[in-house]
MIFIVO-7869 format. One record per residue: residue in three letters; x, z, y of N, C-alpha, C in turn. Coordinates in steps of 0.1 Angstrom, whole numbers, plus 5000, padded with zeros to 4 digits. Layout:
// residues N
alaXZYXZYXZY...
This chain:
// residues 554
unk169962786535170962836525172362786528unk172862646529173862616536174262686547unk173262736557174262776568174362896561unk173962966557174463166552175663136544unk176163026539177363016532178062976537unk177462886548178762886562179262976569unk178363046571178163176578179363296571unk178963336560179563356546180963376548unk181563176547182563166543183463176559unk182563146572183763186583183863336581unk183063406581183763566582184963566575unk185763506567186563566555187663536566unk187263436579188663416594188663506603unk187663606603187563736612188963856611unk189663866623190663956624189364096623unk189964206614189464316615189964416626unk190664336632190764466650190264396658unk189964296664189264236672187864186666unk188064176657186264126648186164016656unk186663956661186863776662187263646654unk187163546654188163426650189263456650unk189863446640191563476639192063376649unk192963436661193863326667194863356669unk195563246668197163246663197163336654unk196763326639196563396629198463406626unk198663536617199663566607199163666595unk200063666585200363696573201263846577unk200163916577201364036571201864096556unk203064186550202764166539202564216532unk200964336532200264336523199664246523unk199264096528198264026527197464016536unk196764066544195964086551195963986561unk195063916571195563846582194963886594unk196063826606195063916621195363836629unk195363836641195463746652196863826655unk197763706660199463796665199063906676unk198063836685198263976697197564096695unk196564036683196064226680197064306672unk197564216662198564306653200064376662unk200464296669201164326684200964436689unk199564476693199464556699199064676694unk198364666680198464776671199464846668unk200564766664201964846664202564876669unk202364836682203264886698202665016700unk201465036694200865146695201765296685unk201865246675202365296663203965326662unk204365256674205865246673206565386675unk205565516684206265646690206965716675unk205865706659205965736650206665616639unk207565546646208365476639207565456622unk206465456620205465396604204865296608unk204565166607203965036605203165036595unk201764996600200865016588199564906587unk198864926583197664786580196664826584unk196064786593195064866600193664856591unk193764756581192864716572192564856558unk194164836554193964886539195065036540unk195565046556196565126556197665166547unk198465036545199565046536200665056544unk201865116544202765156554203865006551unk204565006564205164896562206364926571unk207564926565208164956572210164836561unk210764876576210764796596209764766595unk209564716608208564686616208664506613unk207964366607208264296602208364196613unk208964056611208763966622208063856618unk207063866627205663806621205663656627unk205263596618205463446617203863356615unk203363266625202363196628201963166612unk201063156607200663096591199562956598unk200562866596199762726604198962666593unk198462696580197362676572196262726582unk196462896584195062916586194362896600unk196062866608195462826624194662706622unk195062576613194162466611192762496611unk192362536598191462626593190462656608unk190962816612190362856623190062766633unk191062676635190862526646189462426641unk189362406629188762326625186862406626unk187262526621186262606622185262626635unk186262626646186162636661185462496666unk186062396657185662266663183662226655unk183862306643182562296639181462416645unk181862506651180962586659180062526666unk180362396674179662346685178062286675unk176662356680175462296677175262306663unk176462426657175862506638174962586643unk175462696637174362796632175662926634unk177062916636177962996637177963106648unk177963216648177663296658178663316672unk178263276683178963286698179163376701unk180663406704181563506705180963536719unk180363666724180663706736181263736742unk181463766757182563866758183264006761unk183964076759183664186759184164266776unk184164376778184964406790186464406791unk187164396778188764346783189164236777unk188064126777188463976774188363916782unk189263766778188663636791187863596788unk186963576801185863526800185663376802unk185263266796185463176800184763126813unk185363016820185163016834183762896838unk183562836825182562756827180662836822unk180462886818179562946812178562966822unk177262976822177162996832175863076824unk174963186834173863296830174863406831unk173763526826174663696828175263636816unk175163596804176263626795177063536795unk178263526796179263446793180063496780unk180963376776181363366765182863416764unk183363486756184363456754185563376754unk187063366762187563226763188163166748unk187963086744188963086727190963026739unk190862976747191962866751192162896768unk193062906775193662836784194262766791unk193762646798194062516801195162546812unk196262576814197562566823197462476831unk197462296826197062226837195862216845unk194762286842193562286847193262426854unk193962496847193862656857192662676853unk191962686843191262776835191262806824unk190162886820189862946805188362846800unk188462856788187362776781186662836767unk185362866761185362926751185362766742unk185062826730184662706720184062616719unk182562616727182162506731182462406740unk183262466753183762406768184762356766unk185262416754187062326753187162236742unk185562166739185462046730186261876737unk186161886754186161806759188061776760unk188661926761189961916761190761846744unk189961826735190261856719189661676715unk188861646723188161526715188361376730unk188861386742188561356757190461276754unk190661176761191461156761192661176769unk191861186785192161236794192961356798unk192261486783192761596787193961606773unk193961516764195261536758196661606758unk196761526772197961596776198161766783unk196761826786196761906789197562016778unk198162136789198362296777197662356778unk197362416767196462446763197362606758unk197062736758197962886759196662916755unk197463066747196063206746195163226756unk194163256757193263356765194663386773unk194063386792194863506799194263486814unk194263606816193263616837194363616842unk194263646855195263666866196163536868unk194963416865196163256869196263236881unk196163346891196663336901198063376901unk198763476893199663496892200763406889unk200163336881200963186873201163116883unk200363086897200862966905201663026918unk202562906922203362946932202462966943unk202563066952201863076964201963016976unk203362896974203962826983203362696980unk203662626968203062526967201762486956unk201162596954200362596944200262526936unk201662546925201662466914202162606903unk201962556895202362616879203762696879unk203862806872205362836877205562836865unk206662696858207362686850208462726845unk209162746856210962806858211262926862unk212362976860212663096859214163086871unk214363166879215263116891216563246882unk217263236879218763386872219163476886unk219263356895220263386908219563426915unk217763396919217363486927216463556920unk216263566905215263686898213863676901unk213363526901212063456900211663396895unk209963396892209663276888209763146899unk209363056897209662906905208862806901unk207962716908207462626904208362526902unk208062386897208962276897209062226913unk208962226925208762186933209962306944unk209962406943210562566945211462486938unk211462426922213262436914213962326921unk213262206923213462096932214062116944unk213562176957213862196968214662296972unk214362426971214762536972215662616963unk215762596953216362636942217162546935unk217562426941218362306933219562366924unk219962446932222062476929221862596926unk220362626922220462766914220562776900unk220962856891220662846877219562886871unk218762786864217362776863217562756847unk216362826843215862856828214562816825unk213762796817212462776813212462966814unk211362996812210963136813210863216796unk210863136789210863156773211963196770unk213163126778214463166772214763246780unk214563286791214263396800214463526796unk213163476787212063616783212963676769unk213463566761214063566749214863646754unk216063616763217263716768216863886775unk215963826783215463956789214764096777unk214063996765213664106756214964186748unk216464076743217164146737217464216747unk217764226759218564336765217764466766unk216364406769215264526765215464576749unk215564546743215964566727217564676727unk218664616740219864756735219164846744unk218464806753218364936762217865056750unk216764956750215965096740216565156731unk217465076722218265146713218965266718unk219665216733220565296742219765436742unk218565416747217165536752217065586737unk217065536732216265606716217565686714unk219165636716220265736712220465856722unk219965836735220165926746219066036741unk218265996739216766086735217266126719unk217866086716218566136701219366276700unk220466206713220866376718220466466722unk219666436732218566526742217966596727unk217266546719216766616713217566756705unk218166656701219366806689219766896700unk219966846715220366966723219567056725unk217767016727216967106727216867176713unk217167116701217067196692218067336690unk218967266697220367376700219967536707unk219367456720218867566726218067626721unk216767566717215667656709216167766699unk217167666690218067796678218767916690unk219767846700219967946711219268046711unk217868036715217268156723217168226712unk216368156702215668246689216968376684unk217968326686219868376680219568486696unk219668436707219768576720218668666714unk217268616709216868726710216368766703unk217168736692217568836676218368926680unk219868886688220868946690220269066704unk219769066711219469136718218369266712unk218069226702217069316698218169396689unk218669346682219569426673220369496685unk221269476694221569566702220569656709unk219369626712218169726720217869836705unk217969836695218069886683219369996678unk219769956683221470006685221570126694unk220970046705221070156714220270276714unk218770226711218370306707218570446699unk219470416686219670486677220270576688unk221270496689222570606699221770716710unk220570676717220070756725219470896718unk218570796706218270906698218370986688unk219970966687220971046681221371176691unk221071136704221671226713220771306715unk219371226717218171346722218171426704unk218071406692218071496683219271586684unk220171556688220971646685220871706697unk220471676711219971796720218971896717unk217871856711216571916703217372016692unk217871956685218672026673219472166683unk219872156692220972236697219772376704unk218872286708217572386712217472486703unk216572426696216072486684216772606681unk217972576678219172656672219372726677unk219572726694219372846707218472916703unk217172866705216272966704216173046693unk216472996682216373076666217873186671unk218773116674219973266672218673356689unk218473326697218073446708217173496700unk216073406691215073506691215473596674unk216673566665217273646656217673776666unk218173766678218973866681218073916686unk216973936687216073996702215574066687unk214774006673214074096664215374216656unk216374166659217274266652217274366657unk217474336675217574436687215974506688unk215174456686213974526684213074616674unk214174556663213574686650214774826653unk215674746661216474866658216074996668unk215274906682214975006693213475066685unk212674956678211375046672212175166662unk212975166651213375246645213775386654unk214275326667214675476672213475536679unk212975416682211275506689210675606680unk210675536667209675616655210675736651unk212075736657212575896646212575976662unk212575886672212176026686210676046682unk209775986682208375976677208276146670unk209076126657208576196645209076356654unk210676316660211376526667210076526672unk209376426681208976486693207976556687unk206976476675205676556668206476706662unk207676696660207976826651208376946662unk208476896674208777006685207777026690unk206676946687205377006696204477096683unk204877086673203877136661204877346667unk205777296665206877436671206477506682unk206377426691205377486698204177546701unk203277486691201977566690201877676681unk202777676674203477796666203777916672unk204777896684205177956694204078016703unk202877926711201777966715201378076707unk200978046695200178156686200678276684unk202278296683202678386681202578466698unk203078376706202778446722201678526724unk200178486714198978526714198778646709unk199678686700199278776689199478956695unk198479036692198879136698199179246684unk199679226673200379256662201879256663unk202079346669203979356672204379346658unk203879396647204479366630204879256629unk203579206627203779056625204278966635unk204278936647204578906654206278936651unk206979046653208679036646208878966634unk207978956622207878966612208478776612unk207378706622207678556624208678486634unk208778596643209578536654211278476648unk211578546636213178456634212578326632unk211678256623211378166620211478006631unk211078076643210377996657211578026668unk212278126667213578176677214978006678unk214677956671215477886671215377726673unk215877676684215377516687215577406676unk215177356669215877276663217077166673unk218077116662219077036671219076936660unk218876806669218476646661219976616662unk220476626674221976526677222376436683unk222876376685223176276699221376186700unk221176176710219376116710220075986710unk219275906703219775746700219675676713unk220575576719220875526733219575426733unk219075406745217775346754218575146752unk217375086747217874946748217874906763unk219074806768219474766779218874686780unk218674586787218174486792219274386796unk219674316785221174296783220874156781unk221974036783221773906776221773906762unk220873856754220973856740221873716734unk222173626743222973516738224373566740unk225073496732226573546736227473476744unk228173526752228773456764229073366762unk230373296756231073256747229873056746unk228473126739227772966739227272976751unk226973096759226473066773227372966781unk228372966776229572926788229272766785unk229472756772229672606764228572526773unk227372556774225772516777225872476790unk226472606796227072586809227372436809unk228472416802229572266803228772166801unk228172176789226972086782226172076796unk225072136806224272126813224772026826unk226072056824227071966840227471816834unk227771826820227671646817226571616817unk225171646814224271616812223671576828unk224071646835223771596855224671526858unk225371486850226371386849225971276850unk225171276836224271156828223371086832unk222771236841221571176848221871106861unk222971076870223271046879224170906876unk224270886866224670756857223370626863unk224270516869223170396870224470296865unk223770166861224370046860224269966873unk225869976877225769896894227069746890unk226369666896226569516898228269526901unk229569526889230769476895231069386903unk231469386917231369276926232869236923unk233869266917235169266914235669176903unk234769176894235269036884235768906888unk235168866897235168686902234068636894unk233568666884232868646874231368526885unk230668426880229668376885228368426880unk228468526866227268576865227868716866unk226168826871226568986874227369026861unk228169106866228569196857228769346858unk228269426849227469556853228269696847unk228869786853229369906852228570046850unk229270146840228070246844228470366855unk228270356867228970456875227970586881unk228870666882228470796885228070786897unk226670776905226670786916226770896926unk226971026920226971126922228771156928unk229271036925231271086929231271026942unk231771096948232071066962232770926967unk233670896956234670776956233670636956unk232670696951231670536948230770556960unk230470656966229470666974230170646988unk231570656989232570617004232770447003unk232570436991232970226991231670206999unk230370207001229670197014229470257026unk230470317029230370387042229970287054unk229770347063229170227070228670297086unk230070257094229470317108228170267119unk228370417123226770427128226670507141unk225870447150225670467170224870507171unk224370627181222870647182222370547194unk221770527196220870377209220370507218unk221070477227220670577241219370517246unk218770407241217470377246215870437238unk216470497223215470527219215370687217unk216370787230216670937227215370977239unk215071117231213971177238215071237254unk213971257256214571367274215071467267unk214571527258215371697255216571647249unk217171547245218171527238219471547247unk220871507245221971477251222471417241unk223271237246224271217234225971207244unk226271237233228071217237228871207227unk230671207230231471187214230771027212unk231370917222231170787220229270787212unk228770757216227270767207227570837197unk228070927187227770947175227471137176unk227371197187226771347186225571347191unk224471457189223571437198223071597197unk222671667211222271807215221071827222unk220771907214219071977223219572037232unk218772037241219072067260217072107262unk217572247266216072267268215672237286unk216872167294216472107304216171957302unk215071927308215071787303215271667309unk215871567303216771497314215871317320unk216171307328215271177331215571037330unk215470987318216070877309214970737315unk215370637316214670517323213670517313unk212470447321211570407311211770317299unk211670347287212270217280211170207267unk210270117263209670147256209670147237unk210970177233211970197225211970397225unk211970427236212170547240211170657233unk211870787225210370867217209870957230unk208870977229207971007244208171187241unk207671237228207371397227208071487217unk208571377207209171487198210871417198unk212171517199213371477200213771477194unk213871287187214271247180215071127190unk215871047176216970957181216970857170unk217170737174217570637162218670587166unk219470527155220870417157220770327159unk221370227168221170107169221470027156unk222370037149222469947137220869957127unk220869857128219469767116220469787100unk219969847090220469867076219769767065unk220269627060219169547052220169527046unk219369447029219969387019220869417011unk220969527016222869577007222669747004unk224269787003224169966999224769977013unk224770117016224770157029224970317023unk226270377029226070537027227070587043unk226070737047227070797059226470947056unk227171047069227371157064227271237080unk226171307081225871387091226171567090unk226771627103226871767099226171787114unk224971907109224171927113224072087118unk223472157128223372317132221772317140unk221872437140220372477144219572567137unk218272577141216772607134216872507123unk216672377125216472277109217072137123unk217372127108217271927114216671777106unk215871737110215371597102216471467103unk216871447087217971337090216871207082unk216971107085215871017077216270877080unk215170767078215270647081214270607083unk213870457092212770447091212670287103unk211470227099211570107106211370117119unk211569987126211869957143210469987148unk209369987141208169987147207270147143unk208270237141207670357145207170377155unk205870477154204970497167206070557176unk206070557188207170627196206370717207unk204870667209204470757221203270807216unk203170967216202571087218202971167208unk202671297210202971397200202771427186unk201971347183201371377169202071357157unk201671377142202471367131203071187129unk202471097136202270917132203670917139unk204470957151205570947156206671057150unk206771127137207171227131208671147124unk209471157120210271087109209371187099unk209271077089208471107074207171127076unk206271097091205371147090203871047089unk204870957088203670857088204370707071unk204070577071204470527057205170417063unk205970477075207470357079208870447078unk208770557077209370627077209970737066unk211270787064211470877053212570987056unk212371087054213471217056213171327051unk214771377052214871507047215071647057unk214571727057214271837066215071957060unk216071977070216872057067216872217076unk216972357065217072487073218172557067unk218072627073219272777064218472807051unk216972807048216372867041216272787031unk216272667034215072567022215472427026unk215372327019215072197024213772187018unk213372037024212271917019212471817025unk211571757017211571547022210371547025unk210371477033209071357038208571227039unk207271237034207571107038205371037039unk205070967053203970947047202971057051unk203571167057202971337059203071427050unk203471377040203671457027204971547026unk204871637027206171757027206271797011unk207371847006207671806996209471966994unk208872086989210272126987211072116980unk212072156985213372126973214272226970unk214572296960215772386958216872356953unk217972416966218872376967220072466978unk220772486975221972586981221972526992unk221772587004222172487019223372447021unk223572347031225072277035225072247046unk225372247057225472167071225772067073unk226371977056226871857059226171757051unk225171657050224471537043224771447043unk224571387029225171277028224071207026unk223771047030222470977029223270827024unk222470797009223170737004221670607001unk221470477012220770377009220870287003unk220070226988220070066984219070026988unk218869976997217769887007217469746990unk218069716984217369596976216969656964unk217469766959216669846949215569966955unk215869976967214370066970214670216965unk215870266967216470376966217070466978unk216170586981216570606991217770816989unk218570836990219170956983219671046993unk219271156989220371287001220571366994unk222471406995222871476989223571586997unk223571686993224371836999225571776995unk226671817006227971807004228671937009unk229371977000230372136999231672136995unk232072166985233172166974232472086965unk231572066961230671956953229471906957unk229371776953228371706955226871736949unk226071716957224171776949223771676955unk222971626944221271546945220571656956unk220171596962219071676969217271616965unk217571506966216171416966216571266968unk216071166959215971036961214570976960unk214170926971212670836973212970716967unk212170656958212570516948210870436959unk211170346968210370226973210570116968unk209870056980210169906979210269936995unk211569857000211469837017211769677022unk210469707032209769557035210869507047unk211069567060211669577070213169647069unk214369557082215469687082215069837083unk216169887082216070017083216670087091unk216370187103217270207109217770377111unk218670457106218870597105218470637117unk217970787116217170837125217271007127unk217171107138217471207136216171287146unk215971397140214971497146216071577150unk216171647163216971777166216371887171unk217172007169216972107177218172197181unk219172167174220372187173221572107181unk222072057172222771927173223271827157unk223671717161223471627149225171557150unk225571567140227471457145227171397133unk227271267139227871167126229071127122unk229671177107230671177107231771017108unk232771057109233670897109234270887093unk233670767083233970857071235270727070unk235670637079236770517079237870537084
């Protein structure tokens, strides 16, 4: 019965985070008590969320308090420690992140309660009776639990490292502070540690203010974006309207065509049915007259016969015959013309892209809406161009400095070059086209001519469609006749209507994957634009049967 009340009354010295003997007990202040280095490290834990709390009864505590040794209950616990040896008190084992004490011997060892400094070990409660009651070991220090006392001694003279070196930023044994370190400035490591923690103490302040701004800045940003892409939506909203203000009122303008053509077509139609139905009605009333006429022709009663003939002697006369409907425009000129105007801003519109101002100085793009369809924007990339006498068929001729080239139905005998197209007479330019815009302008005569582009590794030998411009998927062009154009590309032939011209214009963005030919006259025409992706340069390229001049547009 005595020991269960011994038993009993030590639990009431158990820290409740380590469920050990309180060592180096404190008072925190709800009351509760713990060992300094568990409560230590409880709160170091707790510190991210700046609340201090009781890991017991969870009462918040805040600052963070400075906890002070309660030397009643260290007695206490000491005295307690001293009566463990040969009770009935239960032996602390140890766990996997304790010291273990170094005398113990079997698989279980004990937990250390102490650290002997001068002895370079750990001891639990029973083994460190000898340090506590021995006279010998009096003088010994005696420190918390701690492993790694190899760390603690100098490696030079394996002694204790008491001192703290300022000048060379070490620890030092006494023997190290003696010899080697005499004229250095030397500290105990406590006061060391004391100075080294407040400076640790502004840093952190320092970090906690730096991390103070950082944060409002990200808060900054975050409201930023949320604000861009509010603001971006209410303009994509905006615009919207505006687009679809324009398509209704194109719809609206429809509509309203169609209702005045098809008002004027039923007006124009009852009026031509009305004249059908009153020729309808003479025509039945001249044929009834005439059967009249038969019958009387029939009659072999000369009486009668005079008797009726005034009646039928005379033609009827209707009067001007009502005019034949024309096949006439039923719109009136006047909005035909307007529509006209309306249909040319509208190819306007559609020839409208947003191109990159390189003119600002500005460090971010800044973007214009320009008409790619004006000659003035399509000559700022002009860009001269050679044909490569290495890659012209036999039937070809070039002259006019590289930039002409003529079908010759004699054929001429050009070095081997394997660059060179073997069967169909074609030509490429030496210039490679990448990364950028690119526009030039060919006038062309003949049967047709293929003006195109296409990479360095087109097939070049044998006849077939794979060596074609457009005829295979490195290649792209447009096929020009008196009659018709089309594009190619891939094998895929493709017509186009469009007024012929002798003169093309071939307008490249190699980084948007845009590839365009336009008729040039008195005005400019879309002819066809291929939208890619291009992997390789590009190099302009010509099919002849005629002849091909590149113009000089610099």
């Amino acid at each position: 019965m005595a020991q269960d009340k011994h038993s009993g009354f030590s639990e009431k010295f158990i820290c409740s985070v380590c469920l050990e003997m309180l060592n180096d007990p404190v008072t925190i202040p709800c009351g509760h008590n713990y060992c300094m280095c568990c409560i230590k490290k409880y709160w170091d834990r707790e510190e991210a969320a700046g609340i201090y709390s009781c890991p017991l009864c969870r009462e918040e505590i805040e600052p963070r308090p400075e906890l002070t040794r309660n030397t009643l209950l260290a007695d206490v616990t000491e005295l307690l420690r001293d009566m463990a040896v040969g009770s009935s008190l239960p032996r602390t084992h140890a766990g996997p992140v304790d010291v273990t004490c170094d005398f113990c011997t079997g698989e279980i060892r004990e937990a250390a309660a102490k650290t002997c400094v001068t002895c370079m070990a750990s001891y639990c409660v029973t083994h460190l009776q000898p340090h506590r009651e021995s006279e010998a070991f009096k003088t010994h220090r005696l420190e918390e639990p701690t492993g790694n006392l190899k760390q603690k001694l100098c490696s030079k003279h394996h002694k204790l490292l008491e001192m703290f070196c300022r000048t060379d930023q070490t620890c030092v044994c006494l023997m190290c502070a003696v010899i080697e370190h005499r004229d250095h400035d030397l500290v105990t490591p406590d006061v060391e540690t004391a100075e080294k923690q407040g400076q640790m103490d502004m840093k952190r302040k320092e970090m906690k203010r730096i991390i103070w701004k950082k944060e409002e800045q990200v808060a900054l940003i975050k409201a930023g974006i949320v604000e861009l892409r509010n603001t971006a939506q209410r303009e994509i909203q905006e615009c919207e309207k505006t687009f679809i203000s324009v398509l209704q009122s194109i719809e609206r303008l429809r509509v309203e065509v169609t209702m005045l053509i098809r008002d004027h077509e039923e007006r124009e139609v009852k009026k031509a049915k009305e004249h059908k139905e009153h020729l309808e009605k003479q025509i039945e009333e001249l044929k009834m007259r005439d059967d009249v006429m038969l019958e009387l022709l029939k009659m072999d009663d000369h009486i009668c016969f005079l008797q009726k003939f005034p009646s039928v002697r005379d033609i009827p006369r209707y009067g001007d015959t009502p005019s034949i409907p024309e096949s006439r425009c039923l719109f009136p000129v006047t909005l035909k013309m307007d529509l006209c105007n309306l249909k040319k801003h509208l190819n306007t519109i559609s020839c409208l892209e947003f191109v990159e101002n390189k003119q600002t100085g500005l460090e971010e793009p800044s973007y214009i809406l320009q008409n790619l369809m004006e000659i003035n924007f399509l000559l700022k990339y002009a860009w001269p161009l050679t044909l490569d006498p290495n890659t012209i068929n036999g039937s070809l001729r070039i002259s006019e400095e590289n930039t002409m080239v003529k079908f010759n139905t004699v054929k001429a005998h050009y070095p081997i070059h394997p660059d060179r197209f073997e069967r169909w007479p074609q030509v490429l330019c030496r210039e490679a086209l990448f990364g950028r815009r690119y526009y030039w302008e060919v006038k062309w005569s003949g049967e047709h001519a293929d003006i195109g582009v296409a990479y360095n590794d087109i097939c070049r030998k044998g006849g077939d469609s794979k060596c074609l411009l457009g005829g295979n998927d490195k290649s792209w062009s447009l096929v020009c006749s008196d009659s018709r154009y089309s594009v190619r590309h891939n094998g895929v032939d493709t017509l186009i209507s469009a007024p012929s011209s002798q003169t093309i214009g071939v307008y490249l963005d190699w980084h948007d994957g845009t590839l365009s030919f336009y008729s040039i006259s008195d005005t400019l025409t879309l002819l066809f634009r291929f939208h890619t992706t291009f992997t390789q340069p590009l190099y302009p390229g010509f099919r002849v049967t005629g002849s091909v001049k590149i113009c000089q547009l610099n």
